[in-house]
Each structure stands twice: as C-alpha cells, then as structure tokens.
PALUMZA-21130 format. One line per 10 residues: their letters; for each residue x, y, z of N, C-alpha, C, CB. Coordinates in steps of 0.02 Angstrom, whole numbers, plus 32768, in hexadecimal, padded with zeros to 4 digits. Glycine has a CB too. Layout:
N
A = X,Y,Z,X,Y,Z,X,Y,Z,X,Y,Z  ... .
END
This chain:
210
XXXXXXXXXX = 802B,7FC5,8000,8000,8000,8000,802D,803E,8000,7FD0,8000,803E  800B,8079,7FC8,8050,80AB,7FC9,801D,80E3,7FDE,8087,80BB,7F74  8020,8116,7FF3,800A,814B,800B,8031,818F,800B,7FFC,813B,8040  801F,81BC,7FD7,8036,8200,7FC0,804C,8229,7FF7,8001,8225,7F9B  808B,8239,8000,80B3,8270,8022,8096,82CB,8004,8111,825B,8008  8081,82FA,8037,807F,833A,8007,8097,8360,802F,803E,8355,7FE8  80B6,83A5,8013,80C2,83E5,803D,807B,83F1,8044,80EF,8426,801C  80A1,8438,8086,8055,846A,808B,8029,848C,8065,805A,8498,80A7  804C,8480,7FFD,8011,849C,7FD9,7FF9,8461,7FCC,8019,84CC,7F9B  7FE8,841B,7FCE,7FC6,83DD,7FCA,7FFF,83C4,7F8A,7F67,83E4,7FB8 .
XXXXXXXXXX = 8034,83E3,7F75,8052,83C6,7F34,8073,838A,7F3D,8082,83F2,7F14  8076,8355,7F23,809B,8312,7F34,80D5,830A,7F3B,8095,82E8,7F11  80EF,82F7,7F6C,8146,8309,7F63,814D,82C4,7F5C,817D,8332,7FA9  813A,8299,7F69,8155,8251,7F6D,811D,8216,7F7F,818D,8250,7FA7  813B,81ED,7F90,80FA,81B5,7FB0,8123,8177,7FF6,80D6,8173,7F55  80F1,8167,7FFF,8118,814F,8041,80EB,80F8,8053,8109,819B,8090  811B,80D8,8051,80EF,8086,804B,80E7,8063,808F,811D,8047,8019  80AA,804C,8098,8091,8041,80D0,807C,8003,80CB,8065,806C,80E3  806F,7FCA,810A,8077,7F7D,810E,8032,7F7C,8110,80A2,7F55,814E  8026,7F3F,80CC,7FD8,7F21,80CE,7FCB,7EF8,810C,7FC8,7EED,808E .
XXXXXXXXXX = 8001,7EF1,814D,7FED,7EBC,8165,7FED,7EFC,81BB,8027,7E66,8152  7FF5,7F29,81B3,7FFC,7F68,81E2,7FB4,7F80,81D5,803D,7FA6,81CE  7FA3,7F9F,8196,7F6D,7FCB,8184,7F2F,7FB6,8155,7F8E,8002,8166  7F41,7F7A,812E,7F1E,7F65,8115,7EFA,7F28,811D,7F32,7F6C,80F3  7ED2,7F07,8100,7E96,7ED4,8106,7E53,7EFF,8128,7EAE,7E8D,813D  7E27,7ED3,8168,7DF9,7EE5,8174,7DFA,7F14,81BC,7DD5,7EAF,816D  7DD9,7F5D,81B1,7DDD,7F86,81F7,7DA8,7F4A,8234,7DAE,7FEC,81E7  7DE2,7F50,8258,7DB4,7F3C,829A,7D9E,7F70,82D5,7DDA,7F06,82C1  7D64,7F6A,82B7,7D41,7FA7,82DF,7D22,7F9A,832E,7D00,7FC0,82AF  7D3B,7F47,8328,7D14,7F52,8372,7D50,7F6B,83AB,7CEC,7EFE,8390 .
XXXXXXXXXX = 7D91,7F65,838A,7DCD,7F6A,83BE,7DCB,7FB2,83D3,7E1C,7F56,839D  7DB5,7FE6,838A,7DB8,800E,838F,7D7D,8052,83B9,7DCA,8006,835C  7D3B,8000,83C4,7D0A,8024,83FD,7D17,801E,842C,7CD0,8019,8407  7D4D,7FDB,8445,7D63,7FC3,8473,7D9A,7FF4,84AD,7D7E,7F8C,8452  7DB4,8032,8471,7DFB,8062,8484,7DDA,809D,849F,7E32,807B,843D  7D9F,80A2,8470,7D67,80E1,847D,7D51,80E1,84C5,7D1F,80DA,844E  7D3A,80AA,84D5,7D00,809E,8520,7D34,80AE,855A,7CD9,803B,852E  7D5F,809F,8544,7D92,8090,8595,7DAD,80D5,857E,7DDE,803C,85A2  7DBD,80F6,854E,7DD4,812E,8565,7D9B,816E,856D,7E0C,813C,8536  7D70,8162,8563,7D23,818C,857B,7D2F,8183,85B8,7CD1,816E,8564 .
XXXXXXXXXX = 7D29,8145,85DB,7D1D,811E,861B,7D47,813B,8646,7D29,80D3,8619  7D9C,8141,862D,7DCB,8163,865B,7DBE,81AC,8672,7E0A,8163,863C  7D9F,81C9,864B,7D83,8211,8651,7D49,822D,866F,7D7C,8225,861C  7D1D,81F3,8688,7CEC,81FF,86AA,7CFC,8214,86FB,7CC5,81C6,869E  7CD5,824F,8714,7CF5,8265,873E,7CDD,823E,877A,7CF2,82AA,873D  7CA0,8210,8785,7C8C,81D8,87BA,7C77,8201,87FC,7CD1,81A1,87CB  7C62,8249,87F8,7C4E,826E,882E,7C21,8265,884F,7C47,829E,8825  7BDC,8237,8825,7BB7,8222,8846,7BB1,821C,88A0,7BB8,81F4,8827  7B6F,8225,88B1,7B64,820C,88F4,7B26,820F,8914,7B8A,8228,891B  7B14,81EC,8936,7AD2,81D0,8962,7AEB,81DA,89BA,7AC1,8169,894B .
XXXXXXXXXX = 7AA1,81F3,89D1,7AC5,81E5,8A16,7AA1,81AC,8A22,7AC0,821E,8A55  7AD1,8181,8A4F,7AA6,8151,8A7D,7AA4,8143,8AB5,7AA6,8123,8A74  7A90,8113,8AE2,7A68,8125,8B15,7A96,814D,8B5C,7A41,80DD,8B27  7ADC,8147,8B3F,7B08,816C,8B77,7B07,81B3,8B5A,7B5D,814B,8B80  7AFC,81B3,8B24,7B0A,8224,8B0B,7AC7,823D,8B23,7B0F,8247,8A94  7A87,8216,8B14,7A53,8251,8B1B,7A3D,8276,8B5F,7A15,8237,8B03  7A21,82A2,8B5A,7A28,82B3,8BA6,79FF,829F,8BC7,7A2A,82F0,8BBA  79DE,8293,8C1A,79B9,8273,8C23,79C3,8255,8C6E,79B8,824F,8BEF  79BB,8243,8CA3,79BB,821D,8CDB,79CE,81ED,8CCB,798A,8216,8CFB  7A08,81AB,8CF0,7A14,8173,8D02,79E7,814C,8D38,7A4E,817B,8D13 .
XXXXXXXXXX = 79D2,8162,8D4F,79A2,815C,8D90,7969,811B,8D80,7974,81B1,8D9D  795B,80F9,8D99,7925,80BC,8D7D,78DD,80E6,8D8A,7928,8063,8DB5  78C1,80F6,8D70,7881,8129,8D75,7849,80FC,8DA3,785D,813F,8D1C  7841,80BC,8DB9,781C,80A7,8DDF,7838,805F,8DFA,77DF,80A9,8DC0  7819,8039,8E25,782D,8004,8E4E,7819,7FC9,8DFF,77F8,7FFC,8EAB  7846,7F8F,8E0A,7846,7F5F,8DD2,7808,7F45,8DD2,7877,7F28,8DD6  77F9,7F20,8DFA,77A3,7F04,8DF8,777D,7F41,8E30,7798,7E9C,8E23  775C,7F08,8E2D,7712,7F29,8E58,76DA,7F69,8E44,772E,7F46,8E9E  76F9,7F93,8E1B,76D5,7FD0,8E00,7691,7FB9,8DB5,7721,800B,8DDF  76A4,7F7C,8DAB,7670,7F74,8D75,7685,7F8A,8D31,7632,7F9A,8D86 .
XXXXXXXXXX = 76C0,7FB9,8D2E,76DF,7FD3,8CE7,7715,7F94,8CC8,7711,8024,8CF7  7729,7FB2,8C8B,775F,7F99,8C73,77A8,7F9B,8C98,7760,7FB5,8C3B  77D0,7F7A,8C92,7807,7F84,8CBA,783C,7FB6,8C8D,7826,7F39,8CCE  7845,7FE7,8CB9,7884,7FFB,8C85,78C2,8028,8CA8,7862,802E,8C42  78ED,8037,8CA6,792E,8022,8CB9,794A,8082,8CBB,7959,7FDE,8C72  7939,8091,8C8E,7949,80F3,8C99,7928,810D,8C58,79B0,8114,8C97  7922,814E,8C62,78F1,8178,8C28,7915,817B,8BED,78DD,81C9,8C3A  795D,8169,8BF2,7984,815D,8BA8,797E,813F,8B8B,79B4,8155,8B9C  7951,8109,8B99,7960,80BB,8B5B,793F,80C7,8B34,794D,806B,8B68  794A,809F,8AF6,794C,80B5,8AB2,78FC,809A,8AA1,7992,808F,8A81 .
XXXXXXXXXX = 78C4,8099,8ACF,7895,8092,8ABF,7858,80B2,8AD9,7898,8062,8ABF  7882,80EA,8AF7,7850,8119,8B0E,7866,816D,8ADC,7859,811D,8B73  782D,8191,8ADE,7845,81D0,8AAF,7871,8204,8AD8,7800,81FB,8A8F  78A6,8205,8AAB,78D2,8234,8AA7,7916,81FA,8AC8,78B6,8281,8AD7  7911,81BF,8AD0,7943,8190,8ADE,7985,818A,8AA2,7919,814B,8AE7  79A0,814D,8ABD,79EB,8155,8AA2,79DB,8137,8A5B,7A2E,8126,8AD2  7A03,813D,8A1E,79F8,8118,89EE,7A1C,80E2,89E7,79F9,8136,89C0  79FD,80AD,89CA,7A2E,804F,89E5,7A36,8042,8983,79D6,7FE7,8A28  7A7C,8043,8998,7AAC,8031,8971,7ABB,805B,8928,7A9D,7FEE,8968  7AA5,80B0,8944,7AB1,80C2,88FF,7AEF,80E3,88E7,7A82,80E8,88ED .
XXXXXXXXXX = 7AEB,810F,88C6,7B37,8125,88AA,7B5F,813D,88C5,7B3E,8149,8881  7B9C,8146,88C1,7BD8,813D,8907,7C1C,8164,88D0,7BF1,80C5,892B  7C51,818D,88E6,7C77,819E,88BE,7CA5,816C,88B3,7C8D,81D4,88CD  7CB2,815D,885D,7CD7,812F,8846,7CFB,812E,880A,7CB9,8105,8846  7D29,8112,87FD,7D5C,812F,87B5,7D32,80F8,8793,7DCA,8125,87B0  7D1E,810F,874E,7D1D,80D6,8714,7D4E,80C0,8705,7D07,80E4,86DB  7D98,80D4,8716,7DBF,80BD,86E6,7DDF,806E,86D7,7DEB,80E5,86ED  7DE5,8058,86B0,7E00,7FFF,86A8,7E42,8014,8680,7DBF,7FBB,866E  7E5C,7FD6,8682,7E7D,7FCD,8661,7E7D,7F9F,8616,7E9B,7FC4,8689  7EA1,7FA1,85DA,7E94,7F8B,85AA,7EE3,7F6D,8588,7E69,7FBF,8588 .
XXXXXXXXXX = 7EE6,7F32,8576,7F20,7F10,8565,7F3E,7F3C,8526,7F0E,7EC0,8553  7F79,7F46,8533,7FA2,7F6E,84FC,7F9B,7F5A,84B8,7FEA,7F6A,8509  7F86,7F19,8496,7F6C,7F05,846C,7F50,7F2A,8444,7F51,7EE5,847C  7F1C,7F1F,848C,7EC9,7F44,8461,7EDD,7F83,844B,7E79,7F57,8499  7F08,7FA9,8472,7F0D,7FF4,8476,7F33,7FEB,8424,7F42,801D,84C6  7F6B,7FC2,8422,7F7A,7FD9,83DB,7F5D,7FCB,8399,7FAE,7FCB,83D2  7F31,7F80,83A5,7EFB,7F76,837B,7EE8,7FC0,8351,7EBD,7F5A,83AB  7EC0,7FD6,8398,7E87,8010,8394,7E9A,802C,8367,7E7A,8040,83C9  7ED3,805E,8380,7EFA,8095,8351,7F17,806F,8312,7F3C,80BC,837D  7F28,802F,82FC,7F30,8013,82C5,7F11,801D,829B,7F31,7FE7,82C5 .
XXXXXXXXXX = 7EAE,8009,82B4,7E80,8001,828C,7E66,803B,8299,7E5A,7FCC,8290  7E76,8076,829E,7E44,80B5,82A7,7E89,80E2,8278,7E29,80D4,8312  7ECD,80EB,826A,7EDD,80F0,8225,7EDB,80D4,81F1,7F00,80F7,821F  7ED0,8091,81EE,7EA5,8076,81B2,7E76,8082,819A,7E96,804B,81B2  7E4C,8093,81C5,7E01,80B8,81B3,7E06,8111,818C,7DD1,80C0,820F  7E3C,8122,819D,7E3F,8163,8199,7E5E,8164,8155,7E62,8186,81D3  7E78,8129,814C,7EA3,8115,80FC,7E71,8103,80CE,7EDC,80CE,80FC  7E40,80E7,80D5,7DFA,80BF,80A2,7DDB,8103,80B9,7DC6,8060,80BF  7DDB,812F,80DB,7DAC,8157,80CE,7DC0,8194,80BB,7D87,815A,80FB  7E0A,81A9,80A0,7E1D,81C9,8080,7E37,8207,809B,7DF9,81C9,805D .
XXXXXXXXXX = 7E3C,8209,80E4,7E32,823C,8107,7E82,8249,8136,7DEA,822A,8133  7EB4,8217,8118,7EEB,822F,8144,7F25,8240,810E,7F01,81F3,8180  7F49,8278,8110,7F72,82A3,80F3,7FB3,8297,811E,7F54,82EC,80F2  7FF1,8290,80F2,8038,8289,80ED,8063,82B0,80D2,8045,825D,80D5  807B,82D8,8118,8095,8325,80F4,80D7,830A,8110,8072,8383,8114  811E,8332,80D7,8148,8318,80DE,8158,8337,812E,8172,831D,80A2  8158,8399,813A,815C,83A3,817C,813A,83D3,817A,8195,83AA,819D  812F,83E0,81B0,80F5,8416,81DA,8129,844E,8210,80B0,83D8,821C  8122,8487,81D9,8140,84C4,8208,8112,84F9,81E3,81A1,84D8,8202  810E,8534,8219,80DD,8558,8200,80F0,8590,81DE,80B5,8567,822C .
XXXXXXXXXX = 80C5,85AF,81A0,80E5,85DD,816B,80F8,860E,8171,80CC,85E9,8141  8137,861E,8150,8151,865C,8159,8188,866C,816B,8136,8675,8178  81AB,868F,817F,81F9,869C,81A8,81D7,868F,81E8,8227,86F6,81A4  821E,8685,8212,820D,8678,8265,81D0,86B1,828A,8260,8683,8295  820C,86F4,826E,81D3,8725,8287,8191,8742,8280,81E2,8749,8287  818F,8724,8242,8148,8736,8228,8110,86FA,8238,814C,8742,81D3  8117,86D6,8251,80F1,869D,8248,80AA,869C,827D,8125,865F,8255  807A,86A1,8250,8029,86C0,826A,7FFD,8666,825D,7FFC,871C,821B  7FBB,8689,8291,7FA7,8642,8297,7F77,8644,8254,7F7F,862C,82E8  7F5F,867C,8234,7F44,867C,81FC,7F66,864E,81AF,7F41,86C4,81F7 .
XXXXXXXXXX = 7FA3,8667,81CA,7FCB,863B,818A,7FC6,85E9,818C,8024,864C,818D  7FC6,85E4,81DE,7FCB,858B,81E1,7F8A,8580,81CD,7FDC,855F,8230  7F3C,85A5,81D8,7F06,858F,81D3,7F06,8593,8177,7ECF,85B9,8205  7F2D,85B6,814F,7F2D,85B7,8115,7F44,8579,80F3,7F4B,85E8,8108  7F7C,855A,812C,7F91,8532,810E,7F58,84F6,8104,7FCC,8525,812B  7F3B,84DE,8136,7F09,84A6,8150,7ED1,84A8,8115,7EE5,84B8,81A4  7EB7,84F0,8110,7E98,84F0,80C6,7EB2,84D1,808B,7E92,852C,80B0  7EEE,84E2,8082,7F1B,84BE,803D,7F1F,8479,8050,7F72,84DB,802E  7F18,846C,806D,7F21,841E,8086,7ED6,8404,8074,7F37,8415,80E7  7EA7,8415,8074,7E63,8410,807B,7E4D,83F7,80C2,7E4A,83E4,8047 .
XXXXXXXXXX = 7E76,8413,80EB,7E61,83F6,8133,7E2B,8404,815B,7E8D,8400,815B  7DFD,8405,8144,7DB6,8441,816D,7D9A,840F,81B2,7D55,8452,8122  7D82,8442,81DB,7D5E,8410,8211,7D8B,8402,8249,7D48,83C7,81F0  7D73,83D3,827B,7DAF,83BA,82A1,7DEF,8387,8287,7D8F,8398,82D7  7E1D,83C0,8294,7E53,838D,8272,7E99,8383,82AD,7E72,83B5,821B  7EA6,833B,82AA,7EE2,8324,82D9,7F2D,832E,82AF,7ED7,82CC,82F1  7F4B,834A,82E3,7F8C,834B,82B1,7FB5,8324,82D7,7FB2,8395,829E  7FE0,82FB,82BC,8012,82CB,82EC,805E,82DA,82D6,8002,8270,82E0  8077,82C1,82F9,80C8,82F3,82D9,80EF,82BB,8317,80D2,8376,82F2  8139,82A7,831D,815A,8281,8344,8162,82B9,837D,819C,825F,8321 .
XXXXXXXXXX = 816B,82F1,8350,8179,8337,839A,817D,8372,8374,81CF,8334,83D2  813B,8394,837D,8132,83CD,8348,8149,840E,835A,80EB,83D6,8335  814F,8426,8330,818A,8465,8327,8154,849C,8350,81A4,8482,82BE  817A,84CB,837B,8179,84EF,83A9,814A,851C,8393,81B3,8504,83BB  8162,8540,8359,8146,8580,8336,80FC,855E,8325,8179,859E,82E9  810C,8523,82FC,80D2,8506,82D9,8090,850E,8305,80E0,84B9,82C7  80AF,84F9,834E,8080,84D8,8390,805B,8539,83A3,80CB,84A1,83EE  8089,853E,8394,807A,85A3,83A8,8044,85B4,8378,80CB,85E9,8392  803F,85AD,8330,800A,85CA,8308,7FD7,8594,830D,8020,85DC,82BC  7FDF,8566,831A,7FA3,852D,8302,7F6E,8523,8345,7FCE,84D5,82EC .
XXXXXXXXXX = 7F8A,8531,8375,7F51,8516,83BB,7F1D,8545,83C2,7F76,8512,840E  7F11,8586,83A3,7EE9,85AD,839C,7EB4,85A2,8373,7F03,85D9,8392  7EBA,8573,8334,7E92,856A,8305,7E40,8538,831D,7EC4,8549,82CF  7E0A,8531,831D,7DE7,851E,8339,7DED,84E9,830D,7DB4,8540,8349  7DDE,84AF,8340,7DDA,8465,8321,7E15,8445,8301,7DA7,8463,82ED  7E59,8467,8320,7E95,844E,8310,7EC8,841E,8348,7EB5,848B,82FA  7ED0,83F9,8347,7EEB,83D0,8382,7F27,83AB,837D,7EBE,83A1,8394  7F63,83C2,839F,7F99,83AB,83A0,7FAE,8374,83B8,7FB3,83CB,83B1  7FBF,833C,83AE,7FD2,82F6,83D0,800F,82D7,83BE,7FA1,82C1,83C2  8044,82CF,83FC,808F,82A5,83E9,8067,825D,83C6,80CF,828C,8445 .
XXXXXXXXXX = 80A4,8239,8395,809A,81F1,8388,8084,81D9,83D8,80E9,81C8,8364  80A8,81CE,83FE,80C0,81D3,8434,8076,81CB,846A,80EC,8219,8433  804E,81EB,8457,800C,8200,8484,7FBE,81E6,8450,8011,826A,8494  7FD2,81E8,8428,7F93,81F0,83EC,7F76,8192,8402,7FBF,8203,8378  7F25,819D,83F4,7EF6,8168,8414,7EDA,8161,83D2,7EBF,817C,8456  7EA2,8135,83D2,7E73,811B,83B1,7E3B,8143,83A7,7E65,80E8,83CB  7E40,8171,83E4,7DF2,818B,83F5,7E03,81DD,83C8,7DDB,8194,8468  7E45,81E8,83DD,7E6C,8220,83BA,7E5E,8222,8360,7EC3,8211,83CE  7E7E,81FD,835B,7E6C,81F4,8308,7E2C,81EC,8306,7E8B,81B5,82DF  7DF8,81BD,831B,7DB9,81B4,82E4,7D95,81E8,8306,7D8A,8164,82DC .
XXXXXXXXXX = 7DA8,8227,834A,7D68,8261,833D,7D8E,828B,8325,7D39,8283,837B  7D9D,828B,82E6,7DB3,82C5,82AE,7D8F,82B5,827E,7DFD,82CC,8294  7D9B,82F0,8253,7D80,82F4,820F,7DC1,82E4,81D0,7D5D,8346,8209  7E04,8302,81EF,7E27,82DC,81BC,7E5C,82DA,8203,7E40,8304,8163  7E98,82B3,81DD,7ED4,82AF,81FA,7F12,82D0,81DA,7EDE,8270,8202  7F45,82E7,81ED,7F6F,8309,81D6,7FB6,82EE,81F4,7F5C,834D,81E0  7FE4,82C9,81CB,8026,82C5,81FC,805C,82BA,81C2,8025,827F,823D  8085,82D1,81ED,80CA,82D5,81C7,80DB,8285,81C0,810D,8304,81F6  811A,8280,8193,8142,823B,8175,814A,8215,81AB,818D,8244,8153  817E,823D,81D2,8182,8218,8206,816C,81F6,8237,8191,8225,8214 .
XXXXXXXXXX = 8128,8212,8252,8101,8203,8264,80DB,81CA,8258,80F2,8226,8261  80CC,81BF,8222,80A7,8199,820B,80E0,8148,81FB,8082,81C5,81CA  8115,814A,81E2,8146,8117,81F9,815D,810F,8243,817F,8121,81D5  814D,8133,826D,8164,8121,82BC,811A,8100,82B3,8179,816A,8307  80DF,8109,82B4,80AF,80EC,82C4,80A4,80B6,82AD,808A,8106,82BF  80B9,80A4,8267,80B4,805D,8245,80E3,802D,826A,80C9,805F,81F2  813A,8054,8291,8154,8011,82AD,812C,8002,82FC,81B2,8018,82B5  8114,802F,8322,80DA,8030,8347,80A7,8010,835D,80C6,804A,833A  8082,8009,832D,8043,7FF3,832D,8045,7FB7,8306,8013,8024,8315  8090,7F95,82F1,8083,7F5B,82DC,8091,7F18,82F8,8098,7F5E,82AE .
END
C-alpha cells in the first residue's frame, strides 16, 4: 500500500509505503469501540452520591419500646424505610476507570488509521512548520495553510515532536488539535474530521502499532 507524501500547498513531493499487514485488510471496529469506552470511562468524574442511613440527619434513638406498643418495630427515624430516611445501596463516589491490555490499545489505533486511510481522510505532509520567516509567523497563515491542505473541521495533527513556532500559531485555530506519536489514541483519531501528520510520524507509528 503506497500513500502520497505533500507539502503545505497539497503538491506531491513523494510517496511513502505502508504494510498491508499493519494497515490493511479488514478495520476492526470493535477493538476500536473497545479503546473509545475505557477512555470515556477514565474521564468520568464518579462524583456521584446518596446519603445513607449514617449521613441523613435525624435521631439514633429507638423511637419506642420493641414489643408491646402494637406498632411495627423499628430501630431509628433513619432507616431507609421511613420518609426522609437513608438511601440503601445507592451511588457512592467512584472512578470508572479499568484497565485495558496494551494489545487492544494498539489494535484500536491500528484500526482507527486504517479507517482514516479507506476513508480518505488522512494526509502525509513531508513537515509541518508554520509560514513565513520566524518573525513573522501569524496564526492566520497556519490556518491558511490547513485550507490548502483541504483540512476543514476538526482536525488532529500528529508530529513525533512538533515545532515550537508551529505549536504557537496553530493552538488558536478552532478544532485544531495537537498530539505527540507518543500520546495519540484511537478515540483521538476517529473524533476528527481529517488527520494531518508528518512522514515521520506516520513511520514511528507503523513500527508501533505493529
């Protein structure tokens, strides 16, 4: 599988060959719902909470003698079956987070740039610095560039370790998102609209993820 190298005006400088047995055959998409859930899951903040029958406020006190009164027996005005009592067994603060076998994790991101390859949507720029002389370099020009690219929408850019200046004009642009090889997920790539990464990048990730 070969896949077109371009500068920042989209012109082809080259091409760059990639393993049918890395990127190609069939996307497995379940690995890649599999990368999604747990990293949703890690992010859930688990603040939840219920009081029960020790938080609510209320007397400990046994409100009457055990037998003899003709009532029900019951034990203090907190229990969870009188109104305004404790609640039994509900939500409690807790991390979602799990863990997930490194596998899966590289599966995921395997089959979620594959997807981005059949769907036409990931771009191979030879490098990514932003236009202009050092001193001149405006975030308008980088957003000019992303146009020439046809990059519209949310777009991920991945880079092994992206250039300083570049990182200076580009984090301003709405729906632009910077990610090392290094850091970049499954969940990263497939909520974009396109992908964007330099050469290198994209060969650190093929010995990577294979």
């Amino acid at each position: 599988m070969k896949i077109d190298i371009v500068n920042t005006k989209k012109e082809t400088v080259g091409s760059l060959d990639l393993k049918d047995e890395v990127f190609g055959g069939r996307v497995k998409t379940d690995l890649i719902w599999e990368a999604v859930v747990q990293e949703n899951a890690a992010e859930r903040r688990g603040t939840h909470a219920t009081k029960n029958r020790a938080n609510v406020s209320g007397s400990g006190k046994k409100p009457w003698r055990q037998k003899g009164t003709g009532r029900a027996r019951v034990g203090e005005i907190r229990n969870p079956l009188w109104r305004k009592g404790g609640t039994v067994f509900g939500p409690q603060p807790r991390s979602y987070e799990y863990a997930l076998p490194r596998k899966v994790k590289l599966g995921a991101l395997r089959a979620a740039i594959a997807q981005k390859l059949n769907d036409g949507t990931l771009l191979v720029v030879d490098t990514l610095e932003a236009p202009g002389s050092k001193e001149a370099r405006k975030t308008k020009a980088t957003a000019e560039m992303f146009r020439n690219l046809g990059a519209t929408g949310k777009t991920l850019v991945i880079a092994v370790k992206h250039d300083e200046a570049f990182t200076l004009t580009a984090r301003n642009i709405a729906g632009v998102r910077l990610v090392p090889t290094s850091r970049v997920t499954a969940r990263d790539v497939m909520d974009t609209n396109w992908v964007v990464a330099t050469r290198e990048a994209i060969e650190k990730l093929q010995e990577s993820v294979a």
